[in-house]
Residue frames as a rotation matrix with the C-alpha (Angstrom) as fourth column:
UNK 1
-0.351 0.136 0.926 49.04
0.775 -0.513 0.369 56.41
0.525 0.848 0.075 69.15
UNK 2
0.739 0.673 -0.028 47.10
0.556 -0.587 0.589 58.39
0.379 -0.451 -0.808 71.76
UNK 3
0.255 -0.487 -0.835 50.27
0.766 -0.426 0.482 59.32
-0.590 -0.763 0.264 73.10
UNK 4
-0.833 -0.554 -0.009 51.02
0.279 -0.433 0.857 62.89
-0.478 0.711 0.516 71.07
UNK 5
-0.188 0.886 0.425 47.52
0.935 0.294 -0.200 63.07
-0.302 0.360 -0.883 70.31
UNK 6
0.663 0.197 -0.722 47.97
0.462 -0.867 0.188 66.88
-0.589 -0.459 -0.666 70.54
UNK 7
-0.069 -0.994 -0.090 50.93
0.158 -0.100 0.982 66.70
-0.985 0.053 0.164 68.89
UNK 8
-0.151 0.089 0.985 50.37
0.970 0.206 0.130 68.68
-0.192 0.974 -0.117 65.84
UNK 9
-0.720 -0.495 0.486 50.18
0.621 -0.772 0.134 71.93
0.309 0.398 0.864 63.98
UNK 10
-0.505 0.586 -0.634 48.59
0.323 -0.554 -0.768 75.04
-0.801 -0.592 0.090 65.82
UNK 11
-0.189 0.637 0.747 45.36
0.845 -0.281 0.454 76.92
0.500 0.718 -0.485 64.45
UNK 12
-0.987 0.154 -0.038 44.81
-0.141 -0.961 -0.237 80.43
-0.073 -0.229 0.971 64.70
UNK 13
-0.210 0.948 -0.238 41.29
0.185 -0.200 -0.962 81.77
-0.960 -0.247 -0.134 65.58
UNK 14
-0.117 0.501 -0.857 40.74
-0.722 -0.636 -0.273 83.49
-0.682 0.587 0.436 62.11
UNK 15
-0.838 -0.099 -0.537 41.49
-0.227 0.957 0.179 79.50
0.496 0.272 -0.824 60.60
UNK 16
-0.862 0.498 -0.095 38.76
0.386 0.523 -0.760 78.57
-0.328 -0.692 -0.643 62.87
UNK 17
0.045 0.797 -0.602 36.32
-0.182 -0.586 -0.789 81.02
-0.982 0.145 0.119 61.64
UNK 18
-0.385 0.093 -0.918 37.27
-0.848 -0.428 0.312 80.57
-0.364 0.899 0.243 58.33
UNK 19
-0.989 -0.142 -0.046 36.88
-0.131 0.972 -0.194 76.73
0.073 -0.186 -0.980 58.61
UNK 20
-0.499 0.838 -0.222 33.06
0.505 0.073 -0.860 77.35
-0.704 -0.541 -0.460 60.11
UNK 21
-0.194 0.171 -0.966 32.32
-0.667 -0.745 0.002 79.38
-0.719 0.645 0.259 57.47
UNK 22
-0.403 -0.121 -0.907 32.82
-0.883 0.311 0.351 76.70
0.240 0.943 -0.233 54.70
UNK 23
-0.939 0.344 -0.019 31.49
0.343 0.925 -0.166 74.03
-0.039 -0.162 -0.986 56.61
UNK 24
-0.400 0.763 -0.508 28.33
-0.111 -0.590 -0.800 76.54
-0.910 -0.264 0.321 56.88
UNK 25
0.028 0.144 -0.989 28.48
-0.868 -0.487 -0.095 76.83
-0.496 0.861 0.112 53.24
UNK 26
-0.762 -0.646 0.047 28.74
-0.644 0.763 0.055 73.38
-0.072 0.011 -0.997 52.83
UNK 27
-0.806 0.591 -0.028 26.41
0.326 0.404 -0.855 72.56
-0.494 -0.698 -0.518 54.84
UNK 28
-0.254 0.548 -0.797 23.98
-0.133 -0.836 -0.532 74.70
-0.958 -0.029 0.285 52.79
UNK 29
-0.359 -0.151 -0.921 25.07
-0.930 -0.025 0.367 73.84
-0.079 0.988 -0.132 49.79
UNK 30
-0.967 -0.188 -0.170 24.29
-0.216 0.963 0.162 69.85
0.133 0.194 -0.972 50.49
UNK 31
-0.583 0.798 -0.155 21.32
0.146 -0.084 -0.986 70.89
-0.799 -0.597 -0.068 52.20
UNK 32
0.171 0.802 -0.572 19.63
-0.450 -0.453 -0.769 72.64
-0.876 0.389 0.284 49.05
UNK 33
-0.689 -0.491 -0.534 21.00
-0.721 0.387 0.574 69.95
-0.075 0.781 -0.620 46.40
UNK 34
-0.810 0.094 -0.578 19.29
0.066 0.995 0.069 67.09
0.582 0.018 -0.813 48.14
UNK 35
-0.478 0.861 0.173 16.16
-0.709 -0.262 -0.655 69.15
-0.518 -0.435 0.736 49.64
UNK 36
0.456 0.347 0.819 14.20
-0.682 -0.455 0.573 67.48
0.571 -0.820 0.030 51.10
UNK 37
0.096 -0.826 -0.555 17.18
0.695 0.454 -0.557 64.82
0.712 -0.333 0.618 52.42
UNK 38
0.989 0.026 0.143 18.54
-0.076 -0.748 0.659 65.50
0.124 -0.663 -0.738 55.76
UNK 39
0.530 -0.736 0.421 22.10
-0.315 -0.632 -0.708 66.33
0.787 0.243 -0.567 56.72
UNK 40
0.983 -0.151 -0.102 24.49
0.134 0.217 0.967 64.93
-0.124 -0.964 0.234 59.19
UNK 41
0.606 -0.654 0.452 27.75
-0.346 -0.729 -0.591 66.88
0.716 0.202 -0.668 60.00
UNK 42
0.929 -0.307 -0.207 30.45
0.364 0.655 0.662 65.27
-0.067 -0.691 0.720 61.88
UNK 43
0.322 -0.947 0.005 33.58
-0.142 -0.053 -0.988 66.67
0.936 0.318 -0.152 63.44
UNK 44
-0.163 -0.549 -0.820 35.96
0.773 0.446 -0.452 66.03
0.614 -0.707 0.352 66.51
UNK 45
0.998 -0.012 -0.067 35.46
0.059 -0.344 0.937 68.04
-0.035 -0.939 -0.342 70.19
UNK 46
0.160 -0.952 -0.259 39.26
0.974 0.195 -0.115 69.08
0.160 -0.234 0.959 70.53
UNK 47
0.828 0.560 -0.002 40.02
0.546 -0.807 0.226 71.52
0.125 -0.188 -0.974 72.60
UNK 48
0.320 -0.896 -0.308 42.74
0.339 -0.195 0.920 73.77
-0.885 -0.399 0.241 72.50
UNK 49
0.440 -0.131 -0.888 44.94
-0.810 -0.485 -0.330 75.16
-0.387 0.865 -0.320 69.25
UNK 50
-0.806 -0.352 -0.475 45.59
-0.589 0.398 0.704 71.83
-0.059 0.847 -0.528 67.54
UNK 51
0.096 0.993 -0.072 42.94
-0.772 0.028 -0.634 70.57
-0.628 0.116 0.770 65.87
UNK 52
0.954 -0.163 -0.253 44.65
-0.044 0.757 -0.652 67.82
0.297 0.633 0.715 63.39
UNK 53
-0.285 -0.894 0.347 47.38
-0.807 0.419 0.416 65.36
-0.517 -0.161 -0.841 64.26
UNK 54
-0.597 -0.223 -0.770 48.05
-0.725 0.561 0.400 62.60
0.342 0.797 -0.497 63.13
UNK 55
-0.990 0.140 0.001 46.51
0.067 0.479 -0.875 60.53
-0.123 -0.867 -0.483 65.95
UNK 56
-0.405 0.906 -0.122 43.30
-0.131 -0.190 -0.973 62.76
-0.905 -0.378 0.196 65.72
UNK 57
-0.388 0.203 -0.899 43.13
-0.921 -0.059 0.384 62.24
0.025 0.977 0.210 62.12
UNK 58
-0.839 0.297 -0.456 43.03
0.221 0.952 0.214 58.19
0.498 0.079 -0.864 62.54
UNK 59
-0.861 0.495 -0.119 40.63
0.421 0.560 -0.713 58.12
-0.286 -0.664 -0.691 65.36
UNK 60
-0.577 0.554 -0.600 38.48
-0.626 -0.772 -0.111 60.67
-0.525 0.312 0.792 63.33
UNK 61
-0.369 0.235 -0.899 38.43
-0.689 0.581 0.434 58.29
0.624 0.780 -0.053 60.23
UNK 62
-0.958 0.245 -0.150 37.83
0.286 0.853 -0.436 55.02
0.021 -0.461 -0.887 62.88
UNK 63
-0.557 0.791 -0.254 34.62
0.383 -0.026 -0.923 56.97
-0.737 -0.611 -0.288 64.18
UNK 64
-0.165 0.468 -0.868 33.51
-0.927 -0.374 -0.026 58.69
-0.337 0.801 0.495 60.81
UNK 65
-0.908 0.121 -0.401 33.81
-0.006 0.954 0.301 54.65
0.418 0.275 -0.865 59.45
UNK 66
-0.915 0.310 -0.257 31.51
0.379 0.879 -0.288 53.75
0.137 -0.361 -0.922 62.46
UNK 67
-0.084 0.900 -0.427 28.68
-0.398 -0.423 -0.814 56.82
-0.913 0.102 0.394 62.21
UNK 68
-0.515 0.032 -0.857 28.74
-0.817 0.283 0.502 55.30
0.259 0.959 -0.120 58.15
UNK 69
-0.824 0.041 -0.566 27.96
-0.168 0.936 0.311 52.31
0.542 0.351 -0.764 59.13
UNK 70
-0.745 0.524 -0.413 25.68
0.170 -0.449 -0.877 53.57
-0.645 -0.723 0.246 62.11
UNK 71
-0.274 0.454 -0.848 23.77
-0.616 -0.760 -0.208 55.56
-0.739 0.465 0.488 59.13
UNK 72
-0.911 -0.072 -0.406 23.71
-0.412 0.180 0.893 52.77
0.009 0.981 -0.193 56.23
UNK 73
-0.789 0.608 0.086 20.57
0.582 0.785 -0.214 51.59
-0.197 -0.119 -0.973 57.57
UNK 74
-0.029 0.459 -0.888 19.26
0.263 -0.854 -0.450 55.49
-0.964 -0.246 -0.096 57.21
UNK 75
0.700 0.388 0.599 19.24
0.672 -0.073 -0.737 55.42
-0.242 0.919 -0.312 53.00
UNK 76
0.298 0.003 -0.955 21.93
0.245 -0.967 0.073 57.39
-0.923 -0.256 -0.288 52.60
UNK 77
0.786 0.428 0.446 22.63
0.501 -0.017 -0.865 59.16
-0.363 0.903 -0.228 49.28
UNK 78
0.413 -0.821 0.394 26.15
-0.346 -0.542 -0.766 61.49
0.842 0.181 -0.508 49.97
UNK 79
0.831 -0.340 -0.441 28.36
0.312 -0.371 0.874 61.17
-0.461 -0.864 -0.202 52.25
UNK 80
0.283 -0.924 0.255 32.30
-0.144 -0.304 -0.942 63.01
0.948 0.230 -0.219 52.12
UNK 81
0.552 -0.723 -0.414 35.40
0.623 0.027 0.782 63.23
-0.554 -0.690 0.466 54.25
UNK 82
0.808 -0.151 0.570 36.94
0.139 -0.890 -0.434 66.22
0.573 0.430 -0.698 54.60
UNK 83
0.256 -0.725 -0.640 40.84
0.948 0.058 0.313 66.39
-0.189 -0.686 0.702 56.32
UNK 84
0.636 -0.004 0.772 41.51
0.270 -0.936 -0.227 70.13
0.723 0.352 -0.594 56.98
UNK 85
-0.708 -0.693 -0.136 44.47
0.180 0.009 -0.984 71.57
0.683 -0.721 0.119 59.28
UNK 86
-0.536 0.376 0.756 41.21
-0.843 -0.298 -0.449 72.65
0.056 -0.878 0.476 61.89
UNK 87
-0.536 0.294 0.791 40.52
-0.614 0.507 -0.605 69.30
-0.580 -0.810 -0.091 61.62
UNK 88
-0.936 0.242 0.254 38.71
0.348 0.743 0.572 65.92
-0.050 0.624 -0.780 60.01
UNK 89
-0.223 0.970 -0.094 34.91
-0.746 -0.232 -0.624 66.85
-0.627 -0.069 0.776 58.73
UNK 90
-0.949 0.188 0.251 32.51
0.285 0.854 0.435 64.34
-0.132 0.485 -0.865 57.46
UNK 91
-0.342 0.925 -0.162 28.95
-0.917 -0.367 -0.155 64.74
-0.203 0.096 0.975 55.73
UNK 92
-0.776 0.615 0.142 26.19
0.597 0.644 0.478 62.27
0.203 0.456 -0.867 54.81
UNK 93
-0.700 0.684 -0.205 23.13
-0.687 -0.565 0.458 63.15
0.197 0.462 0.865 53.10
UNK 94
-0.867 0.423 0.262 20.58
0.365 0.898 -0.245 60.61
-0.339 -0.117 -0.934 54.41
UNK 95
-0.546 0.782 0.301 16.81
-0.750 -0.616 0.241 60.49
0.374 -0.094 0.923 53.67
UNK 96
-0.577 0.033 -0.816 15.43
0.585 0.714 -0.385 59.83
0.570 -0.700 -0.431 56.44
UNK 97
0.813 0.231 0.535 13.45
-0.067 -0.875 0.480 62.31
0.579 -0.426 -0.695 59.21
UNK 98
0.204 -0.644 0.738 15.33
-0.340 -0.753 -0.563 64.44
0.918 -0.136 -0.372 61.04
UNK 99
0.276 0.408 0.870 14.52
-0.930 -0.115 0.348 63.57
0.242 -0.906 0.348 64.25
UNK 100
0.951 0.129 0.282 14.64
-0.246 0.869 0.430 60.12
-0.190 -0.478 0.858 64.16
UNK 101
0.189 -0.970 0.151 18.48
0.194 -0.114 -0.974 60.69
0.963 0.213 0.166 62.46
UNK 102
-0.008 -0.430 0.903 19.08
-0.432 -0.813 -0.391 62.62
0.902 -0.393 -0.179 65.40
UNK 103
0.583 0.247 0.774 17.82
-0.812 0.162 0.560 60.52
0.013 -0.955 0.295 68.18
UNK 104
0.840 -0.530 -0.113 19.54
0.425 0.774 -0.469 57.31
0.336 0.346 0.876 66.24
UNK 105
0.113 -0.923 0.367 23.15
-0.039 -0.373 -0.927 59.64
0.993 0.091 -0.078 66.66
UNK 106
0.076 -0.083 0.994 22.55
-0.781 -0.625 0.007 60.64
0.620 -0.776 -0.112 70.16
UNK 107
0.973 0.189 -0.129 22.12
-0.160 0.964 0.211 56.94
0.164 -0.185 0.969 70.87
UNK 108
0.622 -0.780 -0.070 25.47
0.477 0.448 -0.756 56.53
0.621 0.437 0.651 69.12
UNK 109
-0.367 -0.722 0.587 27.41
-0.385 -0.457 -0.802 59.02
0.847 -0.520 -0.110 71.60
UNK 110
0.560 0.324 0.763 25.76
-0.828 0.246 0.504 57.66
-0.025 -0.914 0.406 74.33
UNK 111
0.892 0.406 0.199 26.72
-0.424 0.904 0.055 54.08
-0.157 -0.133 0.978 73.56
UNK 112
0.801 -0.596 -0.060 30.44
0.428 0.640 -0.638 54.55
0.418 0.486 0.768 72.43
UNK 113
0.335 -0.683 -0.649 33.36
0.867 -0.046 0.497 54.83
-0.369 -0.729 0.577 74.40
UNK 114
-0.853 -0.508 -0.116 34.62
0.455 -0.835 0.311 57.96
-0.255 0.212 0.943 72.28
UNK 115
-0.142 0.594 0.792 30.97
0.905 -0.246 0.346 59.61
0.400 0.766 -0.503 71.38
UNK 116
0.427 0.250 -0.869 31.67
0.565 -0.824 0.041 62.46
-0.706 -0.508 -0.494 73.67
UNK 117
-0.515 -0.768 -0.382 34.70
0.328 -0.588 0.740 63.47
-0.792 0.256 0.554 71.29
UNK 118
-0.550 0.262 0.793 32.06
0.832 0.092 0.547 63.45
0.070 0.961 -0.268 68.56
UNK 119
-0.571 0.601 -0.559 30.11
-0.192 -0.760 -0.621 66.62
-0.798 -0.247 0.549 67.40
UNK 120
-0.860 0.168 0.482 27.21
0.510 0.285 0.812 65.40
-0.001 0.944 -0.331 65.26
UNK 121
-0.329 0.757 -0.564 24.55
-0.593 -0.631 -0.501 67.91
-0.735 0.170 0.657 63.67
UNK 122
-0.681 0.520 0.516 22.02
0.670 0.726 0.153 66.78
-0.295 0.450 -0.843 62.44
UNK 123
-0.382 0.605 -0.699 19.92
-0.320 -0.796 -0.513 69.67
-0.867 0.028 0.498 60.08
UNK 124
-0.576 -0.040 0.816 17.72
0.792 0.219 0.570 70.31
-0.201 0.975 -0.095 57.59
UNK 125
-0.803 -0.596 0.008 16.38
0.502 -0.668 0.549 72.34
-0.322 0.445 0.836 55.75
UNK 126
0.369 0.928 0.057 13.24
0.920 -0.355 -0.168 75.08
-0.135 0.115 -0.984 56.43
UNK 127
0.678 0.643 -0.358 12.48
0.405 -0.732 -0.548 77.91
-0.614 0.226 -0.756 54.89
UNK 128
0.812 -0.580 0.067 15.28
-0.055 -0.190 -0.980 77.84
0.581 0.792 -0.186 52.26
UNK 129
0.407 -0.782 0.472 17.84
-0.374 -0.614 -0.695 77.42
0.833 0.106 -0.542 55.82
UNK 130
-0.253 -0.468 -0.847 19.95
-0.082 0.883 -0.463 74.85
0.964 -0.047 -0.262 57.18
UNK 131
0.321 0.432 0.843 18.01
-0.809 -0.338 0.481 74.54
0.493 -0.836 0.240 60.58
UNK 132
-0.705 -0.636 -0.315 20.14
-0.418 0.731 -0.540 72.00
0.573 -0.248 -0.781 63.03
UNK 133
0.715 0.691 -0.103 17.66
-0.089 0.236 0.968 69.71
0.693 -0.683 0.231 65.65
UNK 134
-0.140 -0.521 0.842 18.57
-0.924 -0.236 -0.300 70.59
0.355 -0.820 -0.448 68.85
UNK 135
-0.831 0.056 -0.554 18.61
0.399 0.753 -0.522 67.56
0.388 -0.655 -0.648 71.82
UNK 136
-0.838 0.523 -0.156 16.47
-0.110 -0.443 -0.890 70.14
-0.534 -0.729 0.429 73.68
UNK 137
-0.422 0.708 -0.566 14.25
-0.898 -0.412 0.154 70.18
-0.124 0.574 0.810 71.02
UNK 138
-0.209 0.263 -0.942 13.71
-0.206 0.930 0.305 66.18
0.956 0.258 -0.140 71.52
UNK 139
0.546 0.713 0.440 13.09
-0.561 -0.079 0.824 66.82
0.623 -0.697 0.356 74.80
UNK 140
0.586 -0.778 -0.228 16.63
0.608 0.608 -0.511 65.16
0.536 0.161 0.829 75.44
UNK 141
0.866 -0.465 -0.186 18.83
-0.280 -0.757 0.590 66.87
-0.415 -0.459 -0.785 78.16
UNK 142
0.687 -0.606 -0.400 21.87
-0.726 -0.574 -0.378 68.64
-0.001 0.551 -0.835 76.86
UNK 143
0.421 -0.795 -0.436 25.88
0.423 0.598 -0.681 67.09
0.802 0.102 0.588 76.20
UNK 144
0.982 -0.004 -0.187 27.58
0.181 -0.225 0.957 66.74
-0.046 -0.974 -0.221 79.20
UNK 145
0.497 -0.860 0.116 31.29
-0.868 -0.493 0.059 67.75
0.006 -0.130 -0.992 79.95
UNK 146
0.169 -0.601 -0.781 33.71
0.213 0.796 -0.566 65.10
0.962 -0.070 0.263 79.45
UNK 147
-0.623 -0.505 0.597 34.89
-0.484 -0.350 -0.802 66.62
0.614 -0.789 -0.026 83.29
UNK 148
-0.938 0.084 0.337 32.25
-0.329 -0.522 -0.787 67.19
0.110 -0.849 0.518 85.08
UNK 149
-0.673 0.669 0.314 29.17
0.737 0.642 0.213 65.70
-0.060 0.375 -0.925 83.68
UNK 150
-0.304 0.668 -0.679 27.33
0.246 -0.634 -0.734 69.26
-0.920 -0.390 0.028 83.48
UNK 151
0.766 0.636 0.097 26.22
0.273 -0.185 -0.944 70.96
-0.582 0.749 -0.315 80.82
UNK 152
0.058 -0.810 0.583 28.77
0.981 0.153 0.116 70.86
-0.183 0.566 0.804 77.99
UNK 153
-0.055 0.028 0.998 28.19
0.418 -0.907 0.048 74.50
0.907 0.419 0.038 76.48
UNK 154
0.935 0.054 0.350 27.88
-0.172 -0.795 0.582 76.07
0.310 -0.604 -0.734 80.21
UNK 155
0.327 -0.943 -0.063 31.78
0.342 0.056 0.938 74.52
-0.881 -0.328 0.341 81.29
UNK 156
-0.342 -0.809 0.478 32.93
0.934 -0.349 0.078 75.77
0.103 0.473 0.875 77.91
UNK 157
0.172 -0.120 0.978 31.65
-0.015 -0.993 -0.119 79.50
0.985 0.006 -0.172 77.88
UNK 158
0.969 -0.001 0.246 32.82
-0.238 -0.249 0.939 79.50
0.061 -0.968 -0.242 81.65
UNK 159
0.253 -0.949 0.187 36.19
-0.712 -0.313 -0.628 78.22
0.655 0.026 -0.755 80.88
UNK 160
0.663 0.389 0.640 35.71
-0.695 0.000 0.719 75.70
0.280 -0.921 0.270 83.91
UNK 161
0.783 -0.526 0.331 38.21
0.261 0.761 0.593 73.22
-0.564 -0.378 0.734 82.95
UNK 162
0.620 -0.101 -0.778 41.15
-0.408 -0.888 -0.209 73.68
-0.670 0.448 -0.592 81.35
UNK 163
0.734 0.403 -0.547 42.52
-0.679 0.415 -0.605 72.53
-0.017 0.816 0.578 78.11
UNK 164
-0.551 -0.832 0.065 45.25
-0.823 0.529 -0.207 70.66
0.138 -0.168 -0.976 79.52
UNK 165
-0.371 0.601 0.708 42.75
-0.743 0.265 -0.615 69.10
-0.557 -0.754 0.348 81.49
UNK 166
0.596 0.788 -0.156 40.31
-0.581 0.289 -0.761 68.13
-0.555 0.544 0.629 78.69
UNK 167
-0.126 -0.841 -0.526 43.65
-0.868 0.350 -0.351 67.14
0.479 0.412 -0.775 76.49
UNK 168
-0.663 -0.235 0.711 44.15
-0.649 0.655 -0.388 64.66
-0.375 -0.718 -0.587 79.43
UNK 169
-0.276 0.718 0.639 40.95
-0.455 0.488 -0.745 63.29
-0.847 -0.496 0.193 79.67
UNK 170
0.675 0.600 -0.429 40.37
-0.708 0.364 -0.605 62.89
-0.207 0.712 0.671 75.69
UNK 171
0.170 -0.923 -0.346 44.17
-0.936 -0.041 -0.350 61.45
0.309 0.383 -0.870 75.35
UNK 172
-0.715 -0.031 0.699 43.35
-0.359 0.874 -0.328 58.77
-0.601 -0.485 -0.636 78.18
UNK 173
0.272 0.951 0.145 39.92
-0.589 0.284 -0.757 58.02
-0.761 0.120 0.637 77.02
UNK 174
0.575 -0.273 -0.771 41.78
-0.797 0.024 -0.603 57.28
0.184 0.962 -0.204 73.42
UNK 175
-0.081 -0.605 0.792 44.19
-0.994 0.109 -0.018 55.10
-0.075 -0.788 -0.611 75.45
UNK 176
-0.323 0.535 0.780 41.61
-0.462 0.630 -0.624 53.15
-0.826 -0.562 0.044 77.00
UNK 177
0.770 0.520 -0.369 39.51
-0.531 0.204 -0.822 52.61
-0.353 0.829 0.433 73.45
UNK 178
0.285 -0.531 -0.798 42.75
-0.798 0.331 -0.505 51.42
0.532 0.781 -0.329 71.56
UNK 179
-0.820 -0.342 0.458 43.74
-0.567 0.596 -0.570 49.34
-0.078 -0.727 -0.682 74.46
UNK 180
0.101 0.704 0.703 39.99
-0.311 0.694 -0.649 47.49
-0.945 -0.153 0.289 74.17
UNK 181
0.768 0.403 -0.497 40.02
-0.594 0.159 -0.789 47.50
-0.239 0.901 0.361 70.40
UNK 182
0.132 -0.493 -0.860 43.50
-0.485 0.724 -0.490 45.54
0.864 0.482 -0.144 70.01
UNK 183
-0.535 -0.100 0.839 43.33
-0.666 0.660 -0.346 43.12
-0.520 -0.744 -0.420 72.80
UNK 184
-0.853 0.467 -0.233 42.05
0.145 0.641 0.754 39.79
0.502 0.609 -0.614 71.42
């Protein structure tokens, strides 16, 4: 399955923006339904102009399955799946603190063979506005590059690898995961 993983339908920047938008609004909108409930936002690290394949759709749903189950111990009260051409989005509404949501997640990318590909936020909601919890703010040192192991956000505004590259690296990684998960 990993092979083709890419293989799917390009997205235009203004699709991207418009996408972030509604998840914004989304995000807002779950945020002030279920005040004082926190918020956990889940979509896929894919870099480049496809953003949904078929491939990235399964392994989305596999890992959206396993933050659910990750979370059912966190009370939760909403959750959705959302399949959009910029990609798979998932919510849950837990109530729970923030923080400890957040450190639980960060656990979870640490601990699973695919939790770089993951982008979970984890917000809630002060002064009437969806306020995400940073790592830094736990005192928690940033996401590293799937490459390089630096800081994730300084190799992407630098450009440092490139999206073939990253393609590669998420395409094996997928590979490797399906290759452990069906072996007896």
């Amino acid at each position: 399955m990993s092979k083709g993983l890419f293989d799917g339908p390009e997205v235009h920047l203004g699709q991207v923006l418009s996408a972030r938008e509604a998840r914004s609004q989304r995000q807002s909108h779950l945020l002030e339904t279920y005040a004082p409930a926190v918020l956990v936002s889940m979509t896929l690290n894919t870099p480049g102009p496809v953003k949904n394949s078929e491939g990235l759709s399964k392994i989305g749903h596999q890992l959206a399955q396993l933050v659910s189950d990750h979370l059912a111990q966190e009370a939760v009260l909403y959750q959705d799946l959302l399949e959009a051409v910029t990609g798979l989005e998932a919510y849950w509404v837990v109530s729970q603190e923030a923080e400890l949501v957040k450190r639980h997640l960060v656990a979870f990318e640490g601990q699973h063979p695919l939790g770089r590909l993951l982008d979970l936020d984890v917000l809630e909601l002060v002064e009437g506005r969806p306020c995400p919890i940073s790592r830094r703010q736990l005192g928690l040192a940033p996401r590293q590059c799937f490459l390089c192991q630096a800081d994730a956000k300084q190799c992407a505004r630098s450009r440092q690898h490139s999206v073939a590259d990253m393609q590669a690296y998420i395409s094996q990684a997928v590979a490797n995961y399906e290759a452990q998960t069906e072996s007896p």
